[in-house]
C-alpha positions in Angstrom: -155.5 -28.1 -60.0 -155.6 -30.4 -63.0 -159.3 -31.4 -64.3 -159.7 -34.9 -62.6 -159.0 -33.6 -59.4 -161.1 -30.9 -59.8 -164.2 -33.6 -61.0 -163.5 -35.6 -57.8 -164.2 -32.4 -55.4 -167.5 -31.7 -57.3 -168.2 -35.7 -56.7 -167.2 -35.5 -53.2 -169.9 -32.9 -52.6 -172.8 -34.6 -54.3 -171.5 -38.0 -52.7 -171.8 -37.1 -49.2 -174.0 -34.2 -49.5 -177.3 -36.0 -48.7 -179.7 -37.0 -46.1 -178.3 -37.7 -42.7 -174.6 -37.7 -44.0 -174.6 -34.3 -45.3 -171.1 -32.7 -45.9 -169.6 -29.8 -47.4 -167.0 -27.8 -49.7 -165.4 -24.8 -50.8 -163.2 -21.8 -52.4 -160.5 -19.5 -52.0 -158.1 -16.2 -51.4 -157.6 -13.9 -54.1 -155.7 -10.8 -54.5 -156.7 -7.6 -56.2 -154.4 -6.1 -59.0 -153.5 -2.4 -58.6 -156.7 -1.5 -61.0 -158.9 -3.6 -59.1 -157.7 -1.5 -55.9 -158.2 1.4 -57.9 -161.8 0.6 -59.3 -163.0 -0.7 -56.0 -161.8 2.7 -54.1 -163.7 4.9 -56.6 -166.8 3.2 -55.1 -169.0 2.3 -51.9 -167.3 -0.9 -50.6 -169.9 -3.7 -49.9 -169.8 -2.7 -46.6 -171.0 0.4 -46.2 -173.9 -1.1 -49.4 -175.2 -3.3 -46.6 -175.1 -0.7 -43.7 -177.2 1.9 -45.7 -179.6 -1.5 -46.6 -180.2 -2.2 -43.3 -179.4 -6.0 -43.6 -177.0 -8.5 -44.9 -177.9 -10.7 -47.8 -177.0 -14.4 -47.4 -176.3 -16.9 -49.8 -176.8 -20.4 -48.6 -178.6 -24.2 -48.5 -180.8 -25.9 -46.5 -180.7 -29.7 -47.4 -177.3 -30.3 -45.9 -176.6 -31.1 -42.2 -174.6 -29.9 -40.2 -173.8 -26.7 -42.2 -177.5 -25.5 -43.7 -180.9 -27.2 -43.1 -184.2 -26.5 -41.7 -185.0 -28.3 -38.5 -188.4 -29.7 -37.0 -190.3 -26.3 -36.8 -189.2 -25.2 -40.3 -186.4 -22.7 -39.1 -183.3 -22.6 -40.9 -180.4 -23.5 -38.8 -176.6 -24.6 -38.9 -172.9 -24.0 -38.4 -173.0 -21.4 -41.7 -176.1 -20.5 -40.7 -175.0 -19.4 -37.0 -171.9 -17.3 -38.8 -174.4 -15.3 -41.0 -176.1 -14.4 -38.0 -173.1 -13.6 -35.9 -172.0 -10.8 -39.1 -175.7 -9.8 -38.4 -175.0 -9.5 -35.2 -171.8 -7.6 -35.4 -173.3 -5.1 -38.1 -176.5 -4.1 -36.8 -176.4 -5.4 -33.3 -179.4 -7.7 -34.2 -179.0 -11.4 -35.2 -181.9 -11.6 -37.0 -181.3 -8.7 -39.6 -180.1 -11.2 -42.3 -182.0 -11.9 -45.5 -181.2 -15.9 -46.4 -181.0 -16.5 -50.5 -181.4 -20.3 -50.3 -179.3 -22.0 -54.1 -177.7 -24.9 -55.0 -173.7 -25.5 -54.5 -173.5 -24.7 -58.3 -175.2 -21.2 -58.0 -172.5 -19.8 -55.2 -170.2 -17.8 -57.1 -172.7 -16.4 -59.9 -174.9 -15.1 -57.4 -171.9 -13.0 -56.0 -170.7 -12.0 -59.4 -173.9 -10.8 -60.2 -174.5 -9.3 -56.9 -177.6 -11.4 -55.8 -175.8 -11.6 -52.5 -173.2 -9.9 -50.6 -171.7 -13.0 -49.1 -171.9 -16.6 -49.3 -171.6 -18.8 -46.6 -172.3 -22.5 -47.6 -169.9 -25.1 -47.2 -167.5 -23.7 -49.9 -163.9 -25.5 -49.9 -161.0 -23.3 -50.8 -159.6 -24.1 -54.1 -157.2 -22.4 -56.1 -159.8 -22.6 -59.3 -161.9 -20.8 -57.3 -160.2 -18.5 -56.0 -159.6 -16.7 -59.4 -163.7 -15.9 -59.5 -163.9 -15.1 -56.0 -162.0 -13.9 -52.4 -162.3 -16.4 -49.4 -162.2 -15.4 -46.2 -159.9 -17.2 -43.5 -161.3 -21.0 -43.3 -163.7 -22.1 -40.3 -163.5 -25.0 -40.7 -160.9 -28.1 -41.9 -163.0 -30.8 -43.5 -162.0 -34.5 -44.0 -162.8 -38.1 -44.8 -163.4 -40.2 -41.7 -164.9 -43.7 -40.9 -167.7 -44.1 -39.1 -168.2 -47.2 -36.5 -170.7 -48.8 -34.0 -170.0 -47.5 -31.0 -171.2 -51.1 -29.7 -171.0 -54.6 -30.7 -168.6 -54.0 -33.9 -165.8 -55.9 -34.5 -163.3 -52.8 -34.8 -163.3 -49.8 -32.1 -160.5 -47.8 -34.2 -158.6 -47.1 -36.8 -155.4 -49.1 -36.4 -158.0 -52.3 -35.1 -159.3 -51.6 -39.0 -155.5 -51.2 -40.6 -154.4 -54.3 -38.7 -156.9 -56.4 -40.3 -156.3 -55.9 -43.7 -158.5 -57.2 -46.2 -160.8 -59.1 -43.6 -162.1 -55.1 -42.9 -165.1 -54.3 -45.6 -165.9 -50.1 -45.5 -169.2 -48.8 -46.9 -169.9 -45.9 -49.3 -171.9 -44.1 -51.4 -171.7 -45.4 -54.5 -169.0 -43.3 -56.9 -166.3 -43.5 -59.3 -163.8 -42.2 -57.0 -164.9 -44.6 -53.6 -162.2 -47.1 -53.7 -159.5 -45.6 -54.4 -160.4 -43.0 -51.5 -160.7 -45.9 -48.9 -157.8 -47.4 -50.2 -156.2 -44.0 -49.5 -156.4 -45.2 -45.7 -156.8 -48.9 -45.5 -155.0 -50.1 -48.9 -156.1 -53.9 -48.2 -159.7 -53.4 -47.3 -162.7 -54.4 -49.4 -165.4 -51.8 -50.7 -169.3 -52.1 -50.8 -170.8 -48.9 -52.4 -174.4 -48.2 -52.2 -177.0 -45.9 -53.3 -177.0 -43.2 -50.6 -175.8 -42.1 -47.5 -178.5 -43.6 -45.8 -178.1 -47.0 -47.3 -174.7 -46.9 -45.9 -175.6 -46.4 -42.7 -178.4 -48.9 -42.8 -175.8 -51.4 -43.5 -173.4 -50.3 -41.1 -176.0 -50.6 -38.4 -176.8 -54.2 -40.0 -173.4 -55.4 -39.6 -172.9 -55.8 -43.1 -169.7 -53.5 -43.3 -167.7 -53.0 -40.7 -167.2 -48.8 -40.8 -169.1 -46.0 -43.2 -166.5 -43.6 -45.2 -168.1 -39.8 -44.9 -167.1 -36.5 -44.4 -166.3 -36.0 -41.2 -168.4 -33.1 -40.4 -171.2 -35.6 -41.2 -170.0 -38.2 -38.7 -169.9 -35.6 -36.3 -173.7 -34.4 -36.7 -175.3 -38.3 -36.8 -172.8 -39.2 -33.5 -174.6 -36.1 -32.1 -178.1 -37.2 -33.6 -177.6 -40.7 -32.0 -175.5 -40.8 -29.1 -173.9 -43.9 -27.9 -174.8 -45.7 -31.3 -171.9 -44.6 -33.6 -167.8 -43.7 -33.2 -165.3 -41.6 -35.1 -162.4 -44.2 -36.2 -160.0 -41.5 -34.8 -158.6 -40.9 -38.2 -159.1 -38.3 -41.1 -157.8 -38.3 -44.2 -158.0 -35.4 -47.8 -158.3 -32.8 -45.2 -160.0 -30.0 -47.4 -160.5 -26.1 -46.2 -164.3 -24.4 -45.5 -164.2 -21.1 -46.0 -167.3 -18.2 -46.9 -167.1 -16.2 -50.2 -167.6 -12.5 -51.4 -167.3 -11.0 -54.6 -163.4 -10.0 -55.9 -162.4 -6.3 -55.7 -163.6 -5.3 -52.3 -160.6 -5.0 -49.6 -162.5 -3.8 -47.2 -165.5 -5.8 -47.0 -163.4 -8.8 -47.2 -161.2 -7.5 -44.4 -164.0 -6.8 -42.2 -165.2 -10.3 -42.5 -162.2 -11.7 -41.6 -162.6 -9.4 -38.5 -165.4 -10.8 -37.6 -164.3 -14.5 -38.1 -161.4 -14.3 -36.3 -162.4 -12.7 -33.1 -165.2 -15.3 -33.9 -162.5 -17.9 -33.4 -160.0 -16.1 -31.0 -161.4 -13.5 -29.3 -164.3 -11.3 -28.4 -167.3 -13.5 -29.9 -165.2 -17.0 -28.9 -168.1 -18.0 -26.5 -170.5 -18.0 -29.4 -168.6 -19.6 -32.1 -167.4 -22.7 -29.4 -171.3 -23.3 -28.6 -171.9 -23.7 -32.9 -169.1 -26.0 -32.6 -170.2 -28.1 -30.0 -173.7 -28.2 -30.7 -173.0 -29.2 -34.8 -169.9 -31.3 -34.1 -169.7 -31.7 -30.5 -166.1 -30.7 -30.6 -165.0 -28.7 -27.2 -162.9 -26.2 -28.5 -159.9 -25.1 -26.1 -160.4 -21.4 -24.9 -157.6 -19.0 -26.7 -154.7 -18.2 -24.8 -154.5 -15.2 -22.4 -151.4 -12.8 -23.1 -149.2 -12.7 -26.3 -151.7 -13.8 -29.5 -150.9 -17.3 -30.4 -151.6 -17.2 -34.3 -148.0 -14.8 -34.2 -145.9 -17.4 -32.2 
């Protein structure tokens, strides 16, 4: 990844991770060397660390809906947060035996290297940078940009109602180096008002001032779920980017049983409880896994 790319994924974080349009973003897969192997099988894998503790130790936010926040009673809630509890959950049997490490984006991987936690799960995208400091598990999620409409009395209900109009179409964002020439990624002919937050944007979306909102589309999800009937995914996405959780290099077996977890998570044994995070954070109904032959080898 050359350096301005990598500058625009730190940007994209700290441009739609705030307020009501909180979004999210990532890491990823590493493989050990042979000495590595070696090194990590003369010790106690991270696993067993964490049985003999008695708890899992959890490194996360909690400023950034959908993914990590802390809701009206003070409790810390959101799609990571529900897949911390669910290894809880498949470790001790108990949901709640998880300690939660609350840092900023930019302390996730040196709290792993320096084993403050055994595991991060916050928002991380999968990036080939990172994935020479750290192992990702498989991804739960697939991020992307999307616009955001009025669900009523906007002059566009879609995506190709935005395209067709060209430069008559004005999209709203928070304001940031890289906001135009994302939009013009999608609509090459539209116009672009940037503002000083996410919740500016919004503000001005719901004033008629610009006809959609650019955000993640995690984001768009949570605030259509927030207000219902008020606001509608365009029906397109676009820089589709990979969520994934983090643990420290060198430990095949805790990052194995991880992915265990995650993938009956998303296919199998602890589906029902990984389809309810999903609806309630995005409201996205995912299709129960087919019975018979597994589908991820076909």
């Amino acid at each position: 990844m050359d350096d301005q790319t990598s500058r625009a994924n730190l940007v994209r974080r700290g441009f739609f991770g705030l307020s009501a349009l909180g979004a999210a973003m990532g890491t990823g897969l590493g493989l050990l060397t042979p000495r590595a192997a070696h090194a990590q099988a003369a010790g106690k894998s991270r696993l067993q660390v964490v049985k003999d503790r008695g708890k899992l130790i959890v490194g996360t936010g909690s400023t950034n809906p959908p993914w990590h926040f802390e809701d009206s009673s003070g409790k810390l809630v959101g799609m990571d947060i529900d897949l911390a509890r669910l290894l809880a959950k498949n470790l001790f049997d108990d949901y709640d035996k998880v300690e939660f490490v609350l840092q900023g984006s930019d302390a996730r991987i040196p709290s792993l290297i320096t084993d403050k936690v055994d595991i991060v799960v916050q928002w991380m995208t999968v990036t080939g940078g990172r994935a020479q400091q750290v192992e990702f598990t498989i991804p739960y999620y697939r991020e992307g940009v999307s616009l955001l409409l009025l669900a009523r009395g906007g002059k566009y209900k879609n995506f190709e109602e935005l395209k067709a109009a060209g430069s008559a179409v004005t999209i709203g964002g928070m304001q940031n180096v890289f906001l135009e020439e994302w939009v013009h990624k999608a609509l090459p002919q539209a116009k672009v008002d940037a503002f000083e937050s996410p919740d500016a944007t919004i503000q001005a979306l719901n004033a008629r001032r610009i006809d959609a909102a650019m955000s993640d589309q995690s984001a768009s999800r949570w605030l259509m779920q927030q207000a219902p009937g008020r606001f509608v995914d365009s029906g397109y996405g676009w820089m589709p980017n990979s969520y994934a959780s983090a643990v420290k290099p060198g430990d095949p077996v805790w990052l194995n049983y991880v992915n265990t977890v995650y993938k009956e998570a998303m296919m199998g044994v602890d589906f029902d409880y990984f389809a309810a995070s999903y609806k309630k954070w995005f409201g996205i109904e995912l299709p129960t896994p087919k019975v018979g032959f597994p589908s991820e080898f076909s």
